[in-house]
C-alpha positions in Angstrom: -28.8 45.0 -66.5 -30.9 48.1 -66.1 -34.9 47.4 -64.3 -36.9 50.9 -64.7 -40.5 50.8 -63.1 -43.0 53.0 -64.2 -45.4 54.2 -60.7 -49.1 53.5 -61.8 -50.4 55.4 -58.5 -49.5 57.2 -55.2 -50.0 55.9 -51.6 -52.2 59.0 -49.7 -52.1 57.7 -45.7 -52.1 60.0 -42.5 -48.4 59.1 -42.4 -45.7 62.1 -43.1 -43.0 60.6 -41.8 -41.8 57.0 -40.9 -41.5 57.4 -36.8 -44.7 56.1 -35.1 -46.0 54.3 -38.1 -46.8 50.4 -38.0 -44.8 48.5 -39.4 -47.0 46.1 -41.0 -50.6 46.0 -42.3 -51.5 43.7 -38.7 -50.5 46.6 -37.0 -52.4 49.3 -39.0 -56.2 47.8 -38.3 -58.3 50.7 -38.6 -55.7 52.6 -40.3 -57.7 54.3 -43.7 -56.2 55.4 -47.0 -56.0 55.3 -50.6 -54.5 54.7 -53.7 -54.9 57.2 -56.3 -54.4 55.3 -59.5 -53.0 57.2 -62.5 -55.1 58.2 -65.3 -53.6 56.2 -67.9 -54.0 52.8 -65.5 -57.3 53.8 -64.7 -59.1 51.1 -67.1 -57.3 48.4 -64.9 -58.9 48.8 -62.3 -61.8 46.9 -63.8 -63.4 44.4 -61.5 -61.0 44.9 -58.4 -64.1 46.0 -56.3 -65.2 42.4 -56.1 -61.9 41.6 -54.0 -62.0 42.3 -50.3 -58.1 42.7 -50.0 -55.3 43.6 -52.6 -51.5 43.2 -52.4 -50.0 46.6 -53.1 -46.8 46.4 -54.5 -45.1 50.0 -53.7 -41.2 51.6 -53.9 -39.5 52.5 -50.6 -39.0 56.2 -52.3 -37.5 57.6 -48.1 -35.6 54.8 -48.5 -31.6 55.9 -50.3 -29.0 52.9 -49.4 -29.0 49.5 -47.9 -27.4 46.9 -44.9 -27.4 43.3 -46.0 -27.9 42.9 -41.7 -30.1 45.2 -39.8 -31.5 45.1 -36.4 -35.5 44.6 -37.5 -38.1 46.4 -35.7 -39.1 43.5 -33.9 -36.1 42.4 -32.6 -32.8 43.3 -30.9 -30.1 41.1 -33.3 -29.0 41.4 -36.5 -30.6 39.9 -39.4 -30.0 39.3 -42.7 -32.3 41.8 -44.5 -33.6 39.0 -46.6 -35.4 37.3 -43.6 -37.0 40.5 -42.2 -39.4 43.3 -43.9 -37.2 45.7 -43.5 -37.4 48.8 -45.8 -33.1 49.6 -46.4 -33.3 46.5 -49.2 -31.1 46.2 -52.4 -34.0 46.9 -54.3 -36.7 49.7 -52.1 -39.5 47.7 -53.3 -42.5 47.0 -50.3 -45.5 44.8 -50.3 -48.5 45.1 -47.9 -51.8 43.1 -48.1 -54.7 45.9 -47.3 -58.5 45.9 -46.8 -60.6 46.8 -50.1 -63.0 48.9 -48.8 -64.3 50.8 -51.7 -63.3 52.1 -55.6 -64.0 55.4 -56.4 -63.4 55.8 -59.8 -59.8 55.9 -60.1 -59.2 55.7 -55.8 -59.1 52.7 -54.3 -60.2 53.3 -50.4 -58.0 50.9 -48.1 -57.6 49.7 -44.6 -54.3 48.7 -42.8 -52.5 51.2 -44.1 -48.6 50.9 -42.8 -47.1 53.2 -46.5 -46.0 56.7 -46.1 -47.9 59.5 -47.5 -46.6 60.4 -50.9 -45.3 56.2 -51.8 -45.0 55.4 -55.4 -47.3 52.8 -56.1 -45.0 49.9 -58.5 -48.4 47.3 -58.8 -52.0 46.1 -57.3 -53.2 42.5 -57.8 -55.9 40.9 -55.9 -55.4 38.7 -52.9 -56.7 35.4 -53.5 -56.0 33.1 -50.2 -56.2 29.8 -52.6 -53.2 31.1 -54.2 -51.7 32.9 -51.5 -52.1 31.1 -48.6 -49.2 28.1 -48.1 -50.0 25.3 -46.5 -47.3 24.6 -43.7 -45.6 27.4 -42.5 -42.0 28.2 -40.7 -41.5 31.2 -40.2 -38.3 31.8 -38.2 -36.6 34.3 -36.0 -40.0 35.4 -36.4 -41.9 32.9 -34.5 -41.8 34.3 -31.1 -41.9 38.1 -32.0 -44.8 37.9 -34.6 -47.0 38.1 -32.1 -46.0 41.7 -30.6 -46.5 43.4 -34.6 -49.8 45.7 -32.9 -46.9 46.9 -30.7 -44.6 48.4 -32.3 -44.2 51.3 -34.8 -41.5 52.6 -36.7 -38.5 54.4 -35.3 -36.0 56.2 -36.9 -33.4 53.4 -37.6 -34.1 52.9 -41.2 -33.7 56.6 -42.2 -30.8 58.2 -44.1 -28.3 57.6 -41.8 -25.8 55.3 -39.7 -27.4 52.5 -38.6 -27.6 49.0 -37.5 
């Protein structure tokens, strides 16, 4: 089976490269951008500047193989990729909930911006925290690290290349 995505939009953030980004939206407050949305996805964009925050939806495109284990940014052990949000994944695809600050015509102005300049954007849907918000919440290895997000920024050990 064969999954082709069509990009509706490109990511346009201060970031040219992946070392010294953050590597979440937590870590990016104050972090501005946009997303330039395609002409031809334009009309769907109507109403989205009644939402204060969006879920992008975006493709990994710096990202070229994959570890099923990796060493995650904020830790020093392996993990299975599926329990971190690390970008080397069988499938490149990344999600970040951002700040809605403003549309502007076919530019959507965002805060907490942790996506490289250039990132294909795969989808945009609205946060809503009655749907997205669980109600009890594990969240794993995670627990004692999740704290230390504001920290830390990318390094190189999720380029093109050996590594952990």
């Amino acid at each position: 089976m064969s999954i082709i995505y069509k990009p509706i939009g490109i990511i346009r953030s201060p970031f040219t490269k992946p070392e010294g980004m953050p590597i979440q939206p937590a870590g990016a407050v104050g972090i501005t951008g946009t997303v330039e949305v395609y002409g031809d996805f334009t009309a769907g964009l109507k109403d989205l500047a009644g939402f204060s925050h969006l879920i992008v939806l975006y493709h990994f495109h710096q990202s070229k193989d994959y570890k099923l284990q990796v060493i995650p940014f904020l830790d020093d052990k392996p993990r299975g990729v599926f329990a971190t949000r690390a970008p080397k994944r069988p499938n490149a695809i990344g999600l970040s909930v951002v700040k809605l600050i403003r549309v502007t015509g076919s530019v959507l102005h965002i805060e907490g911006v942790d996506m490289l300049d250039g990132t294909p954007v795969l989808d945009i849907k609205p946060y809503v925290p009655a749907f997205d918000t669980a109600g009890s919440i594990r969240t794993g290895w995670l627990a004692k690290a999740q704290n230390k997000v504001a920290q830390k920024q990318a390094d190189q050990r999720f380029q093109n290349k050996e590594n952990s």
